[in-house]
N, CA and C atoms as a LAMMPS dump frame, in Angstrom:
ITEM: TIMESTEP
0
ITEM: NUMBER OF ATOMS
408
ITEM: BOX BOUNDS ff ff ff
-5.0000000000000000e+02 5.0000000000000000e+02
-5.0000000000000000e+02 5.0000000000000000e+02
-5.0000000000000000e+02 5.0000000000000000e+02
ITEM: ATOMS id mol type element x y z
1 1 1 N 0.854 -1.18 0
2 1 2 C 0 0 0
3 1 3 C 0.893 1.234 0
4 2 1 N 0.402 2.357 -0.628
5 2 2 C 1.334 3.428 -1.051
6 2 3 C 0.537 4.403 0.023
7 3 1 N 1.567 5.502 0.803
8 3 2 C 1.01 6.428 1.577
9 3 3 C 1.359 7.36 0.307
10 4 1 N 0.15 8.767 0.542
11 4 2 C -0.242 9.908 -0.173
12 4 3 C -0.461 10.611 0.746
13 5 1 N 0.404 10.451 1.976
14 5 2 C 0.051 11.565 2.969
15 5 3 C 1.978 12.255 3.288
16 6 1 N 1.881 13.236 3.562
17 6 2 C 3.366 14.227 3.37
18 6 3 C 4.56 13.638 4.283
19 7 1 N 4.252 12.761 5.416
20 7 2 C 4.886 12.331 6.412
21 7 3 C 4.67 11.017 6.397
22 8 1 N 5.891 10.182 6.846
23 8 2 C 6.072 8.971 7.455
24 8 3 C 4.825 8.774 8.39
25 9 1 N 4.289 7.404 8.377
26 9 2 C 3.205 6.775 9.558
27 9 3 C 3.77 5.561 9.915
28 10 1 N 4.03 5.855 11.201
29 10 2 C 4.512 5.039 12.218
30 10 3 C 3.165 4.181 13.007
31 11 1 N 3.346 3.174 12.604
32 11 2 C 2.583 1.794 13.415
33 11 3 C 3.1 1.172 14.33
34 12 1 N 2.883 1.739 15.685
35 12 2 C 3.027 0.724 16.755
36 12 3 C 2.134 -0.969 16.93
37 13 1 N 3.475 -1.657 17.104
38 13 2 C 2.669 -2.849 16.888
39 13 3 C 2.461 -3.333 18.748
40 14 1 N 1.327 -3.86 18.892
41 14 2 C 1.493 -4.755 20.718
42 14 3 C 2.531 -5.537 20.89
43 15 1 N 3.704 -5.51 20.542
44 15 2 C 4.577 -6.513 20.923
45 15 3 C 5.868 -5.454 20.809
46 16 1 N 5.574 -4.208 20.786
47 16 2 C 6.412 -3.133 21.155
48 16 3 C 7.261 -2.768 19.369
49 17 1 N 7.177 -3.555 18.859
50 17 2 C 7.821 -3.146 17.581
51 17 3 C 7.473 -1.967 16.601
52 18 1 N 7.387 -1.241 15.566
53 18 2 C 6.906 -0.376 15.038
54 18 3 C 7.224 -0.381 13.601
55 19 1 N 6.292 0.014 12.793
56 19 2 C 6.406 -0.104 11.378
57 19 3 C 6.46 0.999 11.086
58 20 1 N 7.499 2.003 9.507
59 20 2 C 7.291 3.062 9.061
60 20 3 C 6.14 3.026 7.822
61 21 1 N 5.632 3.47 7.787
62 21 2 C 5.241 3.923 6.284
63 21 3 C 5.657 4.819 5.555
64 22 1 N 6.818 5.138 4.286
65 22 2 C 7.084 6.361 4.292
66 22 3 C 6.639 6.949 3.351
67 23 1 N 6.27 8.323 2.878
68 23 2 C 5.496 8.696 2.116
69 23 3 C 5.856 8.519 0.621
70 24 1 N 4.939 7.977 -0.659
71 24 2 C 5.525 7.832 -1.546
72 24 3 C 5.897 8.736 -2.643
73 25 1 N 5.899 9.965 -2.523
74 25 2 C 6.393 10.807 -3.066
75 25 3 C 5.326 12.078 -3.816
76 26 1 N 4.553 11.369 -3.647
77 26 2 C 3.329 12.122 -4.155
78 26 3 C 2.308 12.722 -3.189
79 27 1 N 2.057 13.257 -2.916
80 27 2 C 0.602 13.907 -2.341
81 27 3 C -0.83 14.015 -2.306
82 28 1 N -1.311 13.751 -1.998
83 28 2 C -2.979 14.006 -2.704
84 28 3 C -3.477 15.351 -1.661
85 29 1 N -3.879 16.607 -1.938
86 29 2 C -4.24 17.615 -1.514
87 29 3 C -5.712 18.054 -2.151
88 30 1 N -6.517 18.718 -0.961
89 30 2 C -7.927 18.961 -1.14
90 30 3 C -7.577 20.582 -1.639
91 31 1 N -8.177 20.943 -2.967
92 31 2 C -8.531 22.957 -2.912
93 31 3 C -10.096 22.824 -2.581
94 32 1 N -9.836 23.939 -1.583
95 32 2 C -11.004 24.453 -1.294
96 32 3 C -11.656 25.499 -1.515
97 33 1 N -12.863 26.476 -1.663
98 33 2 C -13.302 27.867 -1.329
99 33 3 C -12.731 28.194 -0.201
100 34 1 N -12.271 29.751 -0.884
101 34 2 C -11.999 30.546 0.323
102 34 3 C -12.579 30.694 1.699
103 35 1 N -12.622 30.584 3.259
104 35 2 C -12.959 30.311 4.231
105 35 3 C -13.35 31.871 4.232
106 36 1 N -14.124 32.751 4.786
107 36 2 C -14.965 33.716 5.246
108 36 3 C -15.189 34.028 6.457
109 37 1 N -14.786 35.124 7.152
110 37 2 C -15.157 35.291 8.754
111 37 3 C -16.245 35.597 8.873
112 38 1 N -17.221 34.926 9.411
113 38 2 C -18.918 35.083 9.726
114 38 3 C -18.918 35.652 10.91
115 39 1 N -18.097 35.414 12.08
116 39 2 C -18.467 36.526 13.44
117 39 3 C -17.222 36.362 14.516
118 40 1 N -17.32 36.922 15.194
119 40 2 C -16.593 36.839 16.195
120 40 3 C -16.959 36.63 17.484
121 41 1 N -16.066 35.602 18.314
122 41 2 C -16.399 34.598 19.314
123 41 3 C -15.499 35.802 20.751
124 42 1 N -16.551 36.175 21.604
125 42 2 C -15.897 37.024 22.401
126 42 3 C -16.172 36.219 23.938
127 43 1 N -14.313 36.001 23.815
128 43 2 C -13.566 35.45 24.805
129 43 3 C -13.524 36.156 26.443
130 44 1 N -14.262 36.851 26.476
131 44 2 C -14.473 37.313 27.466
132 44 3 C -13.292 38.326 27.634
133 45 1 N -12.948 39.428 28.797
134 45 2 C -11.855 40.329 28.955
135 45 3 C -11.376 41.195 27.624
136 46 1 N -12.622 41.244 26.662
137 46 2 C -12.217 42.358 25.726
138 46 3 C -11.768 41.204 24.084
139 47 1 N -11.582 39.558 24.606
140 47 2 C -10.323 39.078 23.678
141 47 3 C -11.511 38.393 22.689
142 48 1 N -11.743 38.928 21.702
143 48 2 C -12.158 38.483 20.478
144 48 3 C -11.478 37.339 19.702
145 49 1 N -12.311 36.469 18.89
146 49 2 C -11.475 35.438 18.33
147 49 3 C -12.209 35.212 17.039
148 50 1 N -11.75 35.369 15.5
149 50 2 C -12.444 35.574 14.478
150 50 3 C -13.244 33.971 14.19
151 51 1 N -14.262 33.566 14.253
152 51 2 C -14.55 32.264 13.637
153 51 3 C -14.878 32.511 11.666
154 52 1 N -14.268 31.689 11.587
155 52 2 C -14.56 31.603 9.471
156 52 3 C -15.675 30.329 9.489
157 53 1 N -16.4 30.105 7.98
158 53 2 C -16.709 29.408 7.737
159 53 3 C -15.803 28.241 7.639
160 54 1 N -17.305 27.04 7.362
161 54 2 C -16.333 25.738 7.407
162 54 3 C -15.881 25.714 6.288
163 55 1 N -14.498 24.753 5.51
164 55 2 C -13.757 23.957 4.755
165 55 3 C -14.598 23.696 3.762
166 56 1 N -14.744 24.099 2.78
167 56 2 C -16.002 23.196 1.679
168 56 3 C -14.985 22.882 0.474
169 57 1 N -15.08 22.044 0.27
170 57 2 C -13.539 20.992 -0.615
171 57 3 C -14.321 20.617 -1.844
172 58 1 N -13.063 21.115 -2.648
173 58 2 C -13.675 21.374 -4.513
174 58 3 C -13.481 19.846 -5.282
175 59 1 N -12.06 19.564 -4.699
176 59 2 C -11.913 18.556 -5.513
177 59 3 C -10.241 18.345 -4.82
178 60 1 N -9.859 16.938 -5.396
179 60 2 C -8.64 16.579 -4.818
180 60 3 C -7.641 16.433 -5.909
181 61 1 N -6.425 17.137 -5.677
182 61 2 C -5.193 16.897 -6.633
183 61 3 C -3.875 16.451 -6.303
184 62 1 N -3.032 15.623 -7.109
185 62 2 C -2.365 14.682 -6.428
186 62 3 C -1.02 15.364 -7.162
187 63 1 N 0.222 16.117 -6.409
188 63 2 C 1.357 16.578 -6.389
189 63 3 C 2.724 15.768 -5.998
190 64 1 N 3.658 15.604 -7.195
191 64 2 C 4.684 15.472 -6.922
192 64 3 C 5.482 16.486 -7.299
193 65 1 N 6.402 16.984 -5.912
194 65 2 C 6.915 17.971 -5.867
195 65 3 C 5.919 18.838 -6.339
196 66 1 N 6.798 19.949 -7.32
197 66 2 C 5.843 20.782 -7.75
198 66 3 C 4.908 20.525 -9.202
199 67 1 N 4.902 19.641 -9.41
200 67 2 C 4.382 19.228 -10.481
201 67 3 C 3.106 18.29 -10.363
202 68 1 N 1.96 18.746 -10.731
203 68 2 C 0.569 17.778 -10.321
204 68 3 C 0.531 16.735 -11.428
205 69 1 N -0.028 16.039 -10.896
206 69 2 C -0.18 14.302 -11.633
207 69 3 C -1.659 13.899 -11.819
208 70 1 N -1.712 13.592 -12.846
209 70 2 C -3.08 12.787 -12.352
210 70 3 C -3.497 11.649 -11.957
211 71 1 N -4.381 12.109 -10.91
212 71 2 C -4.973 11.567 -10.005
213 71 3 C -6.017 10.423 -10.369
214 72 1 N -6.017 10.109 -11.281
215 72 2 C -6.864 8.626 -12.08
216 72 3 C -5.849 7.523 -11.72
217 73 1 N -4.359 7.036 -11.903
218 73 2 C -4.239 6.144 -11.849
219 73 3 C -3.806 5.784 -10.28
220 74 1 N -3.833 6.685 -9.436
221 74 2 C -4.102 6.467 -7.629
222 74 3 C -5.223 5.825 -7.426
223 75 1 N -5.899 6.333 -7.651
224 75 2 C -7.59 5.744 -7.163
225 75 3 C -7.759 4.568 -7.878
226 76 1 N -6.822 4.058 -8.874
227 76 2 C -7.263 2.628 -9.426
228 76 3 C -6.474 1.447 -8.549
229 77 1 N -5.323 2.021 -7.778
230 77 2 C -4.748 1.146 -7.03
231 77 3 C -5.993 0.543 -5.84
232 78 1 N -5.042 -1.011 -6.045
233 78 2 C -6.296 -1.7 -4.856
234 78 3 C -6.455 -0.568 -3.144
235 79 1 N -5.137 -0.022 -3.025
236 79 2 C -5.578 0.244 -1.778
237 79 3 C -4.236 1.388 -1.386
238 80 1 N -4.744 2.672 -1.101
239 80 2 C -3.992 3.462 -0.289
240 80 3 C -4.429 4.291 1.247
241 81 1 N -3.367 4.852 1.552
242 81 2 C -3.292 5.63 2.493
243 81 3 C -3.037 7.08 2.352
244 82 1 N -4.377 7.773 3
245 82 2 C -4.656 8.814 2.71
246 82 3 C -4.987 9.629 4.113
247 83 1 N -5.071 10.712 4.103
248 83 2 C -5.276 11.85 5.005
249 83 3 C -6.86 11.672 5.203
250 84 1 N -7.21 12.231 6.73
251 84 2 C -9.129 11.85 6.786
252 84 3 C -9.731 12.477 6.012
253 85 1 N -9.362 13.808 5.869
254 85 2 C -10.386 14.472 4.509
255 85 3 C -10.016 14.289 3.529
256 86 1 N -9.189 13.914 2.95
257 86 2 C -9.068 13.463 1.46
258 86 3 C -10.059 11.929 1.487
259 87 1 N -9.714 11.113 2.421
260 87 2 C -10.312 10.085 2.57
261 87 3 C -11.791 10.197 2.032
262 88 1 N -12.584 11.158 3.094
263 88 2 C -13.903 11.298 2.957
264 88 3 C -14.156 12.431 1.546
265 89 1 N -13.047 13.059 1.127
266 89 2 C -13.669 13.219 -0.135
267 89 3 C -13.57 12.266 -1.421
268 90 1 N -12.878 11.446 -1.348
269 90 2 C -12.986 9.874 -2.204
270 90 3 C -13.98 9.354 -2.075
271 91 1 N -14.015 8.916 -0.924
272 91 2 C -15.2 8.408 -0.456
273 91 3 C -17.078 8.652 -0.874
274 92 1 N -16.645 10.292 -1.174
275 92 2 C -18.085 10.702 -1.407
276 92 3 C -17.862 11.04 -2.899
277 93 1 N -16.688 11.286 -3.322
278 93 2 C -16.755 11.798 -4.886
279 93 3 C -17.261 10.457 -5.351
280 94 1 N -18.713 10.45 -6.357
281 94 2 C -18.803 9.438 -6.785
282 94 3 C -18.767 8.829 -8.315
283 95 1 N -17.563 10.245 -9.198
284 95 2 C -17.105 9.771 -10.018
285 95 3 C -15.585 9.142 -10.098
286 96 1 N -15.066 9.429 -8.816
287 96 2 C -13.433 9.106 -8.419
288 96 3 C -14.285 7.77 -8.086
289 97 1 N -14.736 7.498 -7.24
290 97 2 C -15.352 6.022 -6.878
291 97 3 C -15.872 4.834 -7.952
292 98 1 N -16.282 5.489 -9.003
293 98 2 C -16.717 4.865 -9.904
294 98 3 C -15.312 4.58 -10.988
295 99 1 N -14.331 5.182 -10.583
296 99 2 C -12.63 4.68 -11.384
297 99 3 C -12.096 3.295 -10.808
298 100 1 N -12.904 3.026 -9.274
299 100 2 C -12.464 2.14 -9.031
300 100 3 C -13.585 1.36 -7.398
301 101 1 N -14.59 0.857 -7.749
302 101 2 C -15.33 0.673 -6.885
303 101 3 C -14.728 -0.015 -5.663
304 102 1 N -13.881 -0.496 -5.698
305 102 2 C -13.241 -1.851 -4.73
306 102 3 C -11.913 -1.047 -4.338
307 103 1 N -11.77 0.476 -4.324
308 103 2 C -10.202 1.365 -3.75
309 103 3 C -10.667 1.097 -2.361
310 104 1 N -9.584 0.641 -1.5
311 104 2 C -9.626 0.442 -0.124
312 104 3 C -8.658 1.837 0.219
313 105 1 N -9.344 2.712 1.325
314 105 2 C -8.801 3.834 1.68
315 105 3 C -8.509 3.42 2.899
316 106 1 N -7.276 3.655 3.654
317 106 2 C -6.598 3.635 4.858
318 106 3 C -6.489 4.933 5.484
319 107 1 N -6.466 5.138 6.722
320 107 2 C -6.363 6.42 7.255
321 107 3 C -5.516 6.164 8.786
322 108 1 N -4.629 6.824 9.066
323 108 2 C -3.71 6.681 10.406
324 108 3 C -5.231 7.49 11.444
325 109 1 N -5.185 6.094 12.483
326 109 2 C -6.314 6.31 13.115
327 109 3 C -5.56 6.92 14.56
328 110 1 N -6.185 8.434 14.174
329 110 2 C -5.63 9.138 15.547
330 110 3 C -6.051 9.428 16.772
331 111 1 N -7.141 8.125 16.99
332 111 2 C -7.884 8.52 18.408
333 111 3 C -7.424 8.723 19.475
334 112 1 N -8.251 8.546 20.037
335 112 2 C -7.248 8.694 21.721
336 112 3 C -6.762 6.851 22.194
337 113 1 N -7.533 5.859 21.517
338 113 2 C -7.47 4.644 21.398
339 113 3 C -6.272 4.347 20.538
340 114 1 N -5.677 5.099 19.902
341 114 2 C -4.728 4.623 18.671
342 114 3 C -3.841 5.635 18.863
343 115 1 N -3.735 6.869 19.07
344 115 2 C -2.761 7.655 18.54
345 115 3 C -1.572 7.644 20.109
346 116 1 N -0.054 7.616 19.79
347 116 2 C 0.827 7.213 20.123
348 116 3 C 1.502 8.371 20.418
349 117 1 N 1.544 9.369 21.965
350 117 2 C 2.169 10.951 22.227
351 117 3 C 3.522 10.489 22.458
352 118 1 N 4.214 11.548 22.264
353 118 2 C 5.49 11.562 22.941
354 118 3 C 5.102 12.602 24.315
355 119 1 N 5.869 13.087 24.997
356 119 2 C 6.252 13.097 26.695
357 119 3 C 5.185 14.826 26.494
358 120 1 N 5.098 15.614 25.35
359 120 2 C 4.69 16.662 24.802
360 120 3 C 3.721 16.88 23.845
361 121 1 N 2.775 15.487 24.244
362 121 2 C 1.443 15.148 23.754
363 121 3 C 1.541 15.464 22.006
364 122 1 N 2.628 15.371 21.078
365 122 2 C 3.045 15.769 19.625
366 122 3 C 2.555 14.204 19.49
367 123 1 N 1.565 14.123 18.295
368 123 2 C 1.59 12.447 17.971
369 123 3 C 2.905 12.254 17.136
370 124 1 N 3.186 10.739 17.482
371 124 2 C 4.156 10.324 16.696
372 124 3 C 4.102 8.885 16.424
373 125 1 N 2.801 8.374 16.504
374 125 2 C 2.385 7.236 15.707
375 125 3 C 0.922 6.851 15.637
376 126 1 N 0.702 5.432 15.933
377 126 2 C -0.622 5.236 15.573
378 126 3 C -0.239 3.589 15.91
379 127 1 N -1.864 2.954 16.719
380 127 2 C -1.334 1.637 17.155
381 127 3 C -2.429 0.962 15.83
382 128 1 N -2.971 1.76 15.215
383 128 2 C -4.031 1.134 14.304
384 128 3 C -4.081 2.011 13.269
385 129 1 N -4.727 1.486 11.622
386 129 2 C -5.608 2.546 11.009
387 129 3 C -6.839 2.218 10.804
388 130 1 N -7.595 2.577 10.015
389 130 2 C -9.186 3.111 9.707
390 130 3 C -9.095 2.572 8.582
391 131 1 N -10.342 1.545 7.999
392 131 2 C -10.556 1.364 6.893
393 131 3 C -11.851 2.2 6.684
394 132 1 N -11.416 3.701 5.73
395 132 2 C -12.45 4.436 5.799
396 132 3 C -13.822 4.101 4.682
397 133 1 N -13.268 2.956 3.729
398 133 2 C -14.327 2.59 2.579
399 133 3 C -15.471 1.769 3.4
400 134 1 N -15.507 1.008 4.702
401 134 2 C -16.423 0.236 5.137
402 134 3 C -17.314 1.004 6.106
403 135 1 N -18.385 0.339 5.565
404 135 2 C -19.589 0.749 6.585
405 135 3 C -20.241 -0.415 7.469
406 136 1 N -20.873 -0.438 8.829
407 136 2 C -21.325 -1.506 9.292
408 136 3 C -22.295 -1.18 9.439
């Protein structure tokens, strides 16, 4: 399985060992609409805090280095590892889905059940991932 996420994913295994994943050179990145400040959240003592709208994601493009690739023959692979919102925009794009009905999407599962702190609560692994294509 090929990671499409910018960083190494480290898998802690229960028997103390750990696996890298390292990234394969490519990227897959969401563009979005511009985010918009709708109001401001007042923090009490004068301290304002701008809230924007949410993230609304156009479409996903897949970068090596500086040069974009297309993103058709990723999604035909049996199975990668991807970032959660790229995930869930695969997931819902349902002409990327239809390139490959059976793409198994992986995601480094960062719960509080899975994700692996160092001494300065920074994650730096993961004891599991997410198969984000299944539903129960």
């Amino acid at each position: 399985m090929k990671s499409y996420i910018q960083h190494a994913i480290v898998i802690f295994h229960e028997d103390g060992q750990k696996t890298t994943i390292e990234p394969s050179g490519t990227v897959l990145l969401l563009s979005s609409r511009p985010q918009v400040e709708v109001c401001s959240y007042n923090a009490g003592d004068g301290l304002l805090f701008p809230v924007v709208s949410r993230q609304v994601f156009m479409d996903v493009r897949a970068h090596k280095g500086n040069e974009q690739v297309p993103i058709t023959a990723i999604v035909k692979e049996p199975a990668i590892m991807v970032s959660l919102e790229v995930a869930r925009f695969l997931y819902e794009d349902a002409a990327l889905r239809q390139l490959n009905p059976a793409l198994r999407l992986y995601v480094p599962d960062t719960g509080p059940n899975s994700a692996v702190r160092d001494e300065k609560g920074v994650i730096v692994g993961v004891k599991r991932l997410v198969r984000y294509d299944v539903e129960i």
